[in-house]
BAMARBA-363004 format. One record per atom (N, C-alpha, C): residue in one letter; x, y, z. Coordinates in steps of 0.001 Angstrom, whole numbers, plus 500000, padded with zeros to 6 digits. Layout:
residues N
aXYZ;...
This chain:
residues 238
x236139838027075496;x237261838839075982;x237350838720077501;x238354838520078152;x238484838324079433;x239325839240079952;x240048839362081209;x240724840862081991;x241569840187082784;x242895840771083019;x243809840194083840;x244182841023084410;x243888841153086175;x243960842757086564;x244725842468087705;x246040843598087659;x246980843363088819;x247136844701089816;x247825844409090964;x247136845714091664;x249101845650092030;x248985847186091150;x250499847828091683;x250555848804092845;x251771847934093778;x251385848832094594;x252789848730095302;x253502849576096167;x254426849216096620;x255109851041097591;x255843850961098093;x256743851787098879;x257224853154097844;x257848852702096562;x257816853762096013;x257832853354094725;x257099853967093508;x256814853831091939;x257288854912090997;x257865854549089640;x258238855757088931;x257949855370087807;x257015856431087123;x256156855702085842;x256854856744084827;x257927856594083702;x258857857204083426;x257909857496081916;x257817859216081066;x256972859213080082;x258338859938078813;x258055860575077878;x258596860885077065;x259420862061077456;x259154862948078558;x259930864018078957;x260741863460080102;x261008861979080370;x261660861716081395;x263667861019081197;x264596862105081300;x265696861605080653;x266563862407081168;x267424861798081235;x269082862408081417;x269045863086083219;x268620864269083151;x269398864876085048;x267337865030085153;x266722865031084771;x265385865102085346;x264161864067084896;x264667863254086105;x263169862068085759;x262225861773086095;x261315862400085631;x259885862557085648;x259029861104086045;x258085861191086480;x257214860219086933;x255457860864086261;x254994859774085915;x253579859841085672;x252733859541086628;x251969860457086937;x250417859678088139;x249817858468088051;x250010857781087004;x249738856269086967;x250460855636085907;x250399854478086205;x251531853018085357;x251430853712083847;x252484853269082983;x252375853353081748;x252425852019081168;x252119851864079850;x251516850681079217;x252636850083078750;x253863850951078813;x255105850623078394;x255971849468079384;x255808850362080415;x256175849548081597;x255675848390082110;x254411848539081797;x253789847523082318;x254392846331081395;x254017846140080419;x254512845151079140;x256147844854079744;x256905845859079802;x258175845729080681;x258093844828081561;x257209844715082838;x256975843974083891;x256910842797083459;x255933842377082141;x255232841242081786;x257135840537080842;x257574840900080482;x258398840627079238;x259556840213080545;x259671840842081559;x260945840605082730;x260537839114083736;x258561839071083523;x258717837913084182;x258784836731083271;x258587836801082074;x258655835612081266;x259873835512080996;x261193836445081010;x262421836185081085;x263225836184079801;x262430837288079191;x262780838593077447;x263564839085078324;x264986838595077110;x265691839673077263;x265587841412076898;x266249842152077239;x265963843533076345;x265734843975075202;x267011843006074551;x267233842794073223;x265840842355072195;x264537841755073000;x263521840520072425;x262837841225072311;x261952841034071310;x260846841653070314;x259677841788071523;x258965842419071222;x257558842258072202;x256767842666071519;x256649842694070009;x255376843017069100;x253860842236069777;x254001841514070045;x253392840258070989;x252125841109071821;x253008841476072757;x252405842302073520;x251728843501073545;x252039844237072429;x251569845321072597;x250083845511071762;x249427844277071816;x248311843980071134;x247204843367071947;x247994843833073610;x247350843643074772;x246210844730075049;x244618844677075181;x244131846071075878;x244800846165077049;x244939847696077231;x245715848238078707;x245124849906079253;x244521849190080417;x243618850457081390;x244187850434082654;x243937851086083258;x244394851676084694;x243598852275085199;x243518851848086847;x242514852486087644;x243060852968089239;x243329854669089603;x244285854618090618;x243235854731091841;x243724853569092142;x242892853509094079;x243363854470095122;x244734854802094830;x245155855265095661;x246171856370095023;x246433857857094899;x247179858430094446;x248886858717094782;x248836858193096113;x250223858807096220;x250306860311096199;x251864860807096685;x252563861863096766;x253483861916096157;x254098862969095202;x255448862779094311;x256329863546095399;x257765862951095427;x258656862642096003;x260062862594095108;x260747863596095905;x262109864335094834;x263138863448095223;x264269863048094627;x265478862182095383;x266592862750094451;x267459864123095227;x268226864672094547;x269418863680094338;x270059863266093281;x271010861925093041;x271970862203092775;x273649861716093519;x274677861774093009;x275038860316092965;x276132860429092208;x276728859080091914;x278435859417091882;x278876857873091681;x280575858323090979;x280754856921090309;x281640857304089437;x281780855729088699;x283113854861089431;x283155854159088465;x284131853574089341;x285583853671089382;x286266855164088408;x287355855871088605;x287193856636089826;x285757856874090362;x285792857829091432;x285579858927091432;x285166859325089794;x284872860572089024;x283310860833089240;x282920862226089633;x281420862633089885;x280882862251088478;x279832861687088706;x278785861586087821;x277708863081087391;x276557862835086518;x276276864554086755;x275027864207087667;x274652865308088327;x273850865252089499;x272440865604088783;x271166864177089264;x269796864354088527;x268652864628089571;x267697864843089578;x266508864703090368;x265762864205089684;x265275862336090593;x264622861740090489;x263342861839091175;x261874861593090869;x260861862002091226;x260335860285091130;x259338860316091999;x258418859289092578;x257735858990092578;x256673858329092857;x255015857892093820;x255568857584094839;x254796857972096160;x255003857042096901;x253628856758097833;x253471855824098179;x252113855549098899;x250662855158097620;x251232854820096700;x250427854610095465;x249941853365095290;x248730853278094861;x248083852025094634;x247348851899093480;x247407850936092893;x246760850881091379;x246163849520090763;x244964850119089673;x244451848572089468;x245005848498087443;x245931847528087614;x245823847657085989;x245039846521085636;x244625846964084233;x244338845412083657;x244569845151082081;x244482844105081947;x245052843828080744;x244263842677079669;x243809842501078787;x242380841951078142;x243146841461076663;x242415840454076848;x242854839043075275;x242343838293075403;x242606836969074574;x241739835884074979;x242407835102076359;x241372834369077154;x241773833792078593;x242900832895078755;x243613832283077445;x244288831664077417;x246094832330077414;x245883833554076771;x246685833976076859;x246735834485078196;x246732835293078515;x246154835996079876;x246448835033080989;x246182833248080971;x246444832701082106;x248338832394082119;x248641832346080622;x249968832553080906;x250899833399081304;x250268834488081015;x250783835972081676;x250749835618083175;x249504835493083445;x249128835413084809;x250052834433085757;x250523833402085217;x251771832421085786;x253335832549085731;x253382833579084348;x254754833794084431;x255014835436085551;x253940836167085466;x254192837103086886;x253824836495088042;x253736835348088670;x253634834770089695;x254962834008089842;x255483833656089030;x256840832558088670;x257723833118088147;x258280834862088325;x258911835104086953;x260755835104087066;x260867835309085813;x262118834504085835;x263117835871085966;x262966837080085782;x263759837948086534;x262844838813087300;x263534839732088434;x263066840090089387;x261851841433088556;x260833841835089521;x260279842491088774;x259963843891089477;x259543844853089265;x259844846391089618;x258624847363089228;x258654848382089710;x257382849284089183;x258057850583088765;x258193850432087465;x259096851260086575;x260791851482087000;x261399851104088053;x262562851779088351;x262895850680089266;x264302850016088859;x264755848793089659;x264914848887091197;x264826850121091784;x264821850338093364;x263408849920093515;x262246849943093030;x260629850186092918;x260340848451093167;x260462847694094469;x259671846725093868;x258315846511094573;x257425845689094114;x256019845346094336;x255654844802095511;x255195845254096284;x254428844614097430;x253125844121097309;x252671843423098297;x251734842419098122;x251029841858097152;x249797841674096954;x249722840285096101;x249382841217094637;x250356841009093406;x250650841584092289;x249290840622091500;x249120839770091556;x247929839247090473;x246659838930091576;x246170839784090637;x244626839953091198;x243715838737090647;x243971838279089635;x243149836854089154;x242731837382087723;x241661836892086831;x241014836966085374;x239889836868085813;x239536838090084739;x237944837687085013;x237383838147084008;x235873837809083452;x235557837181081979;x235005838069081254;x235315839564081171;x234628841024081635;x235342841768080304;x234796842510079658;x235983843508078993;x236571844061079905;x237558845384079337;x238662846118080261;x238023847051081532;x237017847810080312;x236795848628081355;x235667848124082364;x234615846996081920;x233862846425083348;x234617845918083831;x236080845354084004;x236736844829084794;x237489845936085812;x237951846776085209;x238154847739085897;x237117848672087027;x236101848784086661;x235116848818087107;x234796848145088220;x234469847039088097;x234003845910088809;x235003845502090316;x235929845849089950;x237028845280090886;x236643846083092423;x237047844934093125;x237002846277094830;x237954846935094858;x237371847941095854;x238622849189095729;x239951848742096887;x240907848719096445;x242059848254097171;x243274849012097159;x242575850071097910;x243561851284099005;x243409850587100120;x244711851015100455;x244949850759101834;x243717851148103035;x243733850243103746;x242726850162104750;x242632851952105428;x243644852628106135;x244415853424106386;x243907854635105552;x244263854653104514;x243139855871103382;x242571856180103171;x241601854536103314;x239571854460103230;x239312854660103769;x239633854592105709;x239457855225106556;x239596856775106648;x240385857098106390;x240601858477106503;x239869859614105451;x239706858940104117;x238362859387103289;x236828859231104262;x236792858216104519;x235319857797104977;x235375858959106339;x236609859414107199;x236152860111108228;x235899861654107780;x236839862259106301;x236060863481106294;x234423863249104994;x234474862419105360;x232855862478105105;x232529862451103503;x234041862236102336;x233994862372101602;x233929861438100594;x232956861453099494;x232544859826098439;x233948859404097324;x234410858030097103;x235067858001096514;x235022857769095340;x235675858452094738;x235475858786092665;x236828858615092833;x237364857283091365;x238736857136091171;x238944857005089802;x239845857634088833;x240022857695087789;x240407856752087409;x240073856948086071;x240159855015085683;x240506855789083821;x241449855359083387;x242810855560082144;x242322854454080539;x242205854283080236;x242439853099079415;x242602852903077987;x243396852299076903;x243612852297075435;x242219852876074973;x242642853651073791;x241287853675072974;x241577852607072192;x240361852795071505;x239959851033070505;x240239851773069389;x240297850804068202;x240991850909066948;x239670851758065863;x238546851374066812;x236845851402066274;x236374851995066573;x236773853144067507;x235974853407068943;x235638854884068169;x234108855596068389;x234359856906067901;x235311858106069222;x235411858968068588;x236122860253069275;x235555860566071055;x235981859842071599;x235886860060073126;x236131861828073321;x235265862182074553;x235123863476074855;x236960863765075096;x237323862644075872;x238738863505076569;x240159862230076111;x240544862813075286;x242023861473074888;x242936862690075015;x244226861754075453;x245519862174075682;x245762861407074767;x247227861589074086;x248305861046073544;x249088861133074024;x250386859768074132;x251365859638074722;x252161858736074301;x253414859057074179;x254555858043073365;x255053856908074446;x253824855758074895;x254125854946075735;x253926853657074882;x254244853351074124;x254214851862073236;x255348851346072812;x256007850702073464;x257288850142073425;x257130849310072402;x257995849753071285;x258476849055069850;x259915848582070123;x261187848867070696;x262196848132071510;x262268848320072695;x263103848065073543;x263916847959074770;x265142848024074737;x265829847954073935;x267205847808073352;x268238848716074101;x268876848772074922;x269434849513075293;x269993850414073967;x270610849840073369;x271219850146071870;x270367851416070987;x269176850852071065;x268269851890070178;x266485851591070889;x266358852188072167;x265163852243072605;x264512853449071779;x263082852359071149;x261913853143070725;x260108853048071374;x259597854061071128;x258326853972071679;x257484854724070636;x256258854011070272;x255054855128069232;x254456855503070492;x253192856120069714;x252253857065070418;x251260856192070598;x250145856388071639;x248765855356071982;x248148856473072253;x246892856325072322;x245899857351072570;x245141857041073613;x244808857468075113;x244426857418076053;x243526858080076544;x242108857067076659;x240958857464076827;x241005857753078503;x240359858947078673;x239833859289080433;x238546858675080414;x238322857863081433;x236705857539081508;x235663858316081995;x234811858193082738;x234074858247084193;x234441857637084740;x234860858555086162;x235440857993087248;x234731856994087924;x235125855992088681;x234307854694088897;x234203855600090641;x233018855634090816;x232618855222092406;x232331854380093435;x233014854283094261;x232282853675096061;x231428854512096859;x230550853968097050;x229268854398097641;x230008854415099113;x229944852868099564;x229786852239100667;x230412851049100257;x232016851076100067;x232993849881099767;x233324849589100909;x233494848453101674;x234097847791103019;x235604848271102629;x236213848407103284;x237431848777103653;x238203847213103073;x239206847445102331;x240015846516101689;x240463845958102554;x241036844711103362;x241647844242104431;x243326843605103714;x243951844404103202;x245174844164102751;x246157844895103709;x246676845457104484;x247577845473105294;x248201844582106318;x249225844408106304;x249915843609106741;x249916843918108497;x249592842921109666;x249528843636111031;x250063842567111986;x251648842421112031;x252419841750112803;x251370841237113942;x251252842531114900;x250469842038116226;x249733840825115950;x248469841268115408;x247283839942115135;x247572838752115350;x249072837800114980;x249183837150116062;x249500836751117467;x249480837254117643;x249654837518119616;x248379838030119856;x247621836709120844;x246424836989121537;x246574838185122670;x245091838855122404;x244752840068123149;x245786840940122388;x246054841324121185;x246934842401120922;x245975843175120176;
């Protein structure tokens, strides 16, 4: 079993769950498994309309590096008679960072891994305003889900780790992931209707998955992620 782990991260994220519809749209504290598969199905260039039974036979965990702040965006619109639309509040992440990963055999997984590097429509973090900043594929590695999740460095912003490390405080980050088909009764599962059976505009459906909480993974003494972007650096003496 191998792990294909991508790090979502971007300006602003909206992880949309079963109470999220019509004038109030809700956001989840981390990616849903729905979406994610979404991401994967938009870069291989599935239409809406296209089956994704495929996929959803993917393991899928999540690990948030970075939590973010939820963020309200009261919304009007008008169509294109010029007629008010009805007025919603949309909700956010913003400043969020995340490790997903995703587990099959390596072969599959390296194609995933090329068509979100190459993909053939644009791709988003739950909400088409939402798109992805920096480097979205983290690589494979030869690990089940959750040592991969595990294993990975922590990649919050430089900026965060700093600012944890100055009040003196250790980092513990929750880490999400499928239960197994085998698995006995974990202390703490959620259920959640995030398993996309269509996309269909026509007739969107989703079942239920059951979502194991782990132990939170710790950094002792993690080096500070060096992923921020810093114009100056080239210009000597800056």
């Amino acid at each position: 079993m191998s792990t294909l782990l991508l790090r979502l991260a971007g300006p602003l994220q909206a992880w949309g769950s079963e109470n999220s519809r019509f004038a109030e749209r809700q956001t989840r504290q981390e990616p849903t498994k729905s979406a994610v598969i979404g991401l994967i199905a938009a870069a291989q260039g599935r239409r809406r309309c296209d089956p994704v039974e495929d996929l959803l036979r993917l393991q899928f965990g999540v690990r948030i590096d970075q939590p973010g702040v939820v963020i309200r965006d009261f919304h009007t619109a008008h169509n294109a008679k010029g007629e008010s639309m009805p007025l919603t509040n949309r909700y956010y992440l913003c400043d969020a960072i995340f490790i997903a990963g995703l587990s099959a055999g390596r072969g599959l997984l390296e194609g995933l891994a090329d068509a979100l590097t190459h993909p053939v429509f644009p791709l988003f973090l739950g909400r088409r305003s939402c798109v992805p900043s920096g480097k979205l594929v983290q690589g494979i590695v030869d690990e089940d889900l959750g040592a991969a999740l595990r294993n990975h460095p922590w990649q919050a912003a430089s900026w965060y780790q700093q600012k944890l490390r100055r009040q003196g405080r250790s980092v513990e980050l929750e880490l999400l992931r499928d239960r197994l088909s085998d698995e006995d009764q974990p202390d703490i599962v959620e259920t959640v209707r995030d398993l996309p059976l269509s996309f269909s505009p026509n007739r969107r459906d989703y079942g239920w998955r059951d979502v194991v909480h782990e132990e939170r993974v710790r950094f002792d003494d993690a080096a500070p992620a060096l992923l921020d972007h810093d114009p100056f650096s080239a210009f000597p003496g800056a």
